[in-house]
C-alpha positions as CSV (number, residue, x, y, z in Angstrom):
1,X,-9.4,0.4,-12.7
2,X,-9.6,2.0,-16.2
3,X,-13.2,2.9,-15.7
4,X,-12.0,5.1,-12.7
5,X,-9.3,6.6,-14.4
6,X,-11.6,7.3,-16.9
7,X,-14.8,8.7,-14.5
8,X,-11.8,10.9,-13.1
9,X,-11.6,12.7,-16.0
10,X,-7.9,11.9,-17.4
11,X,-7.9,11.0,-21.1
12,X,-7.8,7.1,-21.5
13,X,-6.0,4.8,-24.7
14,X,-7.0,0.9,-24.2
15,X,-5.6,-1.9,-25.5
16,X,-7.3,-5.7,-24.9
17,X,-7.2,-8.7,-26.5
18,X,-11.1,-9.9,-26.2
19,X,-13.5,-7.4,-29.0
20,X,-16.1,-6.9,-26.3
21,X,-13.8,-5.2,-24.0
22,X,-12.6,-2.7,-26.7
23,X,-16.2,-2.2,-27.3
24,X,-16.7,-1.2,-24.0
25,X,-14.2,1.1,-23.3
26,X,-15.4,2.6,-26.8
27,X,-18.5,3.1,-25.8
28,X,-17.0,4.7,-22.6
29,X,-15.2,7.6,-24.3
30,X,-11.8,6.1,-24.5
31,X,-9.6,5.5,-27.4
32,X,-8.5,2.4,-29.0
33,X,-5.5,0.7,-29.2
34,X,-4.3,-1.7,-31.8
35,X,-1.5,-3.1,-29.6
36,X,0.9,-2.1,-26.7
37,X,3.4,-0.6,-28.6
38,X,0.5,1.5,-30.4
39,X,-0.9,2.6,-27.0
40,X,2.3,3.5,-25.8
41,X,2.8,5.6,-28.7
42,X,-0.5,7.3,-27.7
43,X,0.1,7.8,-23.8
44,X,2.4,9.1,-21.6
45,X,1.6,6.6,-18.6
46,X,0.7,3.0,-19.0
47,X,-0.7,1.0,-17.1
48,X,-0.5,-3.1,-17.6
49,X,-2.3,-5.4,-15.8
50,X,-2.6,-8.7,-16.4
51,X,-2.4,-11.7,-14.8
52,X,0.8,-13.7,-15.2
53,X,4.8,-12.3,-15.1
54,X,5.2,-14.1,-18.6
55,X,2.0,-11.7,-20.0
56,X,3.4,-8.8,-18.7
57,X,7.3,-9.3,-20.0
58,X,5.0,-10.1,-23.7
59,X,2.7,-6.5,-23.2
60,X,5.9,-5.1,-21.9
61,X,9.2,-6.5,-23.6
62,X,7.8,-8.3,-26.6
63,X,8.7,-7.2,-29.8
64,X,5.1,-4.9,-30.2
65,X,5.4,-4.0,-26.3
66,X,5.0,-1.2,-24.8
67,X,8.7,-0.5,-24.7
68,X,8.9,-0.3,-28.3
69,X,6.0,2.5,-28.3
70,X,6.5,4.3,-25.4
71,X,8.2,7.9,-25.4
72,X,11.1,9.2,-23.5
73,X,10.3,10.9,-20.6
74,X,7.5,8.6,-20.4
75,X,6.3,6.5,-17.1
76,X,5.2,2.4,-17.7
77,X,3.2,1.3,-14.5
78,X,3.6,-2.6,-13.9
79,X,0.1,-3.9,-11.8
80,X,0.8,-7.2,-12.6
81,X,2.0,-9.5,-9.8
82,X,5.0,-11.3,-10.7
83,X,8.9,-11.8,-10.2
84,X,10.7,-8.5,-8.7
85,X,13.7,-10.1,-10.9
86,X,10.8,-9.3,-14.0
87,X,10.2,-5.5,-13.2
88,X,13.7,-5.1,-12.5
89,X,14.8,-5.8,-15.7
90,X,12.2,-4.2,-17.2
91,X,13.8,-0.6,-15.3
92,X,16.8,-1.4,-16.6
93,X,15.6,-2.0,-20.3
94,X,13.3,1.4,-19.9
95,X,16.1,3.8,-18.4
96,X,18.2,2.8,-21.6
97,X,15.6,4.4,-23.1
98,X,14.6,7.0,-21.1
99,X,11.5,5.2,-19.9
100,X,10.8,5.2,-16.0
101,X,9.3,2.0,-14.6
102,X,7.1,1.7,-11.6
103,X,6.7,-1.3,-10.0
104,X,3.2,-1.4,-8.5
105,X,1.0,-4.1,-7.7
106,X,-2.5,-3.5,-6.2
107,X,-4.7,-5.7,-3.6
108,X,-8.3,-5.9,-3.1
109,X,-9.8,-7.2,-6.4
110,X,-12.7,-5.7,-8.8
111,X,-15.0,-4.9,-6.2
112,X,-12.9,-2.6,-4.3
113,X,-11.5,-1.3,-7.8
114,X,-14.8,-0.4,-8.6
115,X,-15.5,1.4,-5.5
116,X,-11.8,3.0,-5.7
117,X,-10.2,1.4,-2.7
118,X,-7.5,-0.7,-4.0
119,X,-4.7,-1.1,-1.2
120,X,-1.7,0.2,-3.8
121,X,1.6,-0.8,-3.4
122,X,4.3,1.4,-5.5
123,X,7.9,1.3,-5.6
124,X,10.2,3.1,-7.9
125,X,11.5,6.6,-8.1
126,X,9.8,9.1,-5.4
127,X,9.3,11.8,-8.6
128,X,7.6,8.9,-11.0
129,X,5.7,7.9,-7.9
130,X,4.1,11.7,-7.3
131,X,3.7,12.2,-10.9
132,X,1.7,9.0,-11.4
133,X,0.1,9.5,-7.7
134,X,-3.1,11.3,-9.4
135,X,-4.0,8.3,-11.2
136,X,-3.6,6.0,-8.5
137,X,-5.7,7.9,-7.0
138,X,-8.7,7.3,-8.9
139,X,-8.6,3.6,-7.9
140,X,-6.6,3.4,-4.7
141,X,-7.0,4.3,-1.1
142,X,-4.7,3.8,0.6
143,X,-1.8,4.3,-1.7
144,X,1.6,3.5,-0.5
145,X,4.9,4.0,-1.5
146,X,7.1,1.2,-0.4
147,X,10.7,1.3,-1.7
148,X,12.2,0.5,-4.3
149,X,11.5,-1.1,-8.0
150,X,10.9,-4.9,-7.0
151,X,9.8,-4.0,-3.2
152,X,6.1,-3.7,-4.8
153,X,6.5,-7.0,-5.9
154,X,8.1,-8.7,-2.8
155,X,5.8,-7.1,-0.3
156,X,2.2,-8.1,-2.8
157,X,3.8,-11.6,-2.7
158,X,4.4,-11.8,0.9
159,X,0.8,-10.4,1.6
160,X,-0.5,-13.4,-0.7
161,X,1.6,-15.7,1.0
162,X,0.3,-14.7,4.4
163,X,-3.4,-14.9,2.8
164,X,-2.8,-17.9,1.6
165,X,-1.6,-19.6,4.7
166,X,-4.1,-17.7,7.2
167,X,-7.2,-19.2,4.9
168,X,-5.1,-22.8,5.0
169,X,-5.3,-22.5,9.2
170,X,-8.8,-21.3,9.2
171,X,-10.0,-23.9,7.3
172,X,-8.0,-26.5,9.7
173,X,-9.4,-24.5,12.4
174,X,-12.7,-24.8,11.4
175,X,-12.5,-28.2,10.6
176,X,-11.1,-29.2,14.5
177,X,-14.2,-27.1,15.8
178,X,-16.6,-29.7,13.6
179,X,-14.6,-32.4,15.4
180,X,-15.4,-31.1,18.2
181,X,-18.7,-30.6,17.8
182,X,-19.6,-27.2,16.7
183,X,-20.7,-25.3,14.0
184,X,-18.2,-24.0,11.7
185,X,-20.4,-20.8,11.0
186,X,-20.5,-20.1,14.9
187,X,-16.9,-20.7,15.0
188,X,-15.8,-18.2,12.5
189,X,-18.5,-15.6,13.7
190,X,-17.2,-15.7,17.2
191,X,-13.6,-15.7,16.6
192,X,-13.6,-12.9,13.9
193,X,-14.4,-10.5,17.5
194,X,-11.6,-12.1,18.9
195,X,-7.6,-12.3,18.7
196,X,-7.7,-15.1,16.0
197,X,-9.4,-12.9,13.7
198,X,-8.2,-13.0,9.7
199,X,-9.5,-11.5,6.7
200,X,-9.5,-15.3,6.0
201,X,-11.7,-15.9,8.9
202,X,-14.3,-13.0,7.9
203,X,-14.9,-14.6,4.4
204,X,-15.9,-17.9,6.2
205,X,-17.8,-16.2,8.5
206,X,-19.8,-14.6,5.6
207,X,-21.3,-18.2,5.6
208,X,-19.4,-19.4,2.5
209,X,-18.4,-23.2,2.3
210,X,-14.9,-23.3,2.9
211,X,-14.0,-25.4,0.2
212,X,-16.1,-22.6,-1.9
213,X,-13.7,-19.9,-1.1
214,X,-10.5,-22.6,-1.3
215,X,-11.7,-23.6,-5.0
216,X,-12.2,-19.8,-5.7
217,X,-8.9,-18.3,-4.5
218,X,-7.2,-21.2,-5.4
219,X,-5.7,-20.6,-8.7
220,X,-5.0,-17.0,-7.5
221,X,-3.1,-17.6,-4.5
222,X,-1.2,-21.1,-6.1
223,X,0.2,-18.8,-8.5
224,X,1.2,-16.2,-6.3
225,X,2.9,-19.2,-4.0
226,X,4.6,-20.3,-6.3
227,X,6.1,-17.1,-7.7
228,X,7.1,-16.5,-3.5
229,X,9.1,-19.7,-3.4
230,X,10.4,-19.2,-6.9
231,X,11.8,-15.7,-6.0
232,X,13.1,-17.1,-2.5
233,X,15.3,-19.6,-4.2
234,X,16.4,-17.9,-7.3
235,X,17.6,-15.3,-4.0
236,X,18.7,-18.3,-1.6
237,X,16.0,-17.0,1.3
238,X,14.3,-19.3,3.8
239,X,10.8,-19.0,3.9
240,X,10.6,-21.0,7.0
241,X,7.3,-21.7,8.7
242,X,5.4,-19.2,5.5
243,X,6.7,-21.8,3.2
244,X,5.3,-24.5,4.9
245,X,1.9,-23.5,5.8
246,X,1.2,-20.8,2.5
247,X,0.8,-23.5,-0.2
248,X,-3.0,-24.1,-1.0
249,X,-4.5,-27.2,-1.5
250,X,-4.0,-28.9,-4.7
């Protein structure tokens, strides 16, 4: 995502914690950062993504977060997929100081980052939104707005959810038609033509072991479960049948 935004032409401040990274994006053009609060100083959009909610409230709310750098009139862009509760709070801490949150999780992973076709999810303000549109942009196609701060969040998790439990029934699925006496690979080939088709079921059908693309996802879509059914209590909701059939094997 940074190396589009940078390829596009818009003047890029990077802040990593691995040497190797910084030496890349050096290398790249871009400027270096020696902490969030030290790129927000230098930006007027930032961008965090990283891979838990409690890494993002650190780069974001910590005491050398971004917050504590970023101007007024600024615009902090949350990628990360978390809590809604997490971005929430951190709109509320940034209009105390002027700062606009967006709440704006991506899908589609490096590849399709790298190719600029990131699926982007943005909630907030409709004005942040457009203002920050042209950087989305670089990386995303399609991006969508889709309500408000925390709907980003809710409808990412949902998504993963409903990954997560379509790959759970196409592996059972899979495993009946072995039962029966077929070949998972001609399984998954024919049905991805057909009504029972999945996004799950075209990465079988790519001729991956299913336990491959379990073990690979795994950590991923665990997290991303468990954030669903943490949100869904902490807001008394049901997940019903979701609940049951999204949780990936330990």
């Amino acid at each position: 995502m940074a190396e589009r935004i940078l390829a596009a032409g818009f003047p890029l401040t990077v802040y990593a914690r691995r040497p190797e990274v910084l030496a890349h994006f050096a290398e790249l053009g871009a400027e270096i950062a020696s902490s969030p609060a030290d790129l927000g100083r230098k930006v007027d959009v930032a961008c965090v993504c990283v891979f838990t909610d409690a890494q993002a409230r650190e780069v974001v709310l910590g005491p050398d977060g971004l917050l504590n750098g970023l101007a007024p009139g600024s615009a902090l862009v949350n990628h990360t997929t978390g809590s809604p509760l997490t971005v929430r709070e951190m709109a509320a801490i940034g209009s105390e100081r002027e700062v606009v949150v967006l709440d704006v999780p991506v899908s589609g992973g490096g590849a399709k980052a790298g190719q600029g076709i990131l699926t982007v999810l943005a909630a907030g303000p409709v004005s942040a939104f457009e203002r920050c549109r042209p950087v989305f942009e670089t990386y995303g196609n399609p991006v969508l707005h889709v309500g408000d701060v925390g709907d980003g969040q809710i409808v990412k998790l949902l998504n993963n959810a409903l990954m997560s439990a379509n790959l759970n029934v196409a592996v059972d699925a899979l495993r009946l038609g072995v039962d029966l006496g077929l070949d998972p690979t001609t399984v998954a080939a024919a049905v991805v033509h057909c009504s029972g088709r999945s996004f799950s079921m075209e990465l079988l059908a790519g001729g991956a072991a299913p336990d491959v693309i379990v073990e690979a996802s795994g950590p991923l879509l665990r997290k991303d479960v468990a954030m669903v059914e943490e949100v869904a209590a902490s807001l008394g909701v049901d997940l019903g049948l979701l609940g049951q059939v999204a949780r990936p094997p330990a």
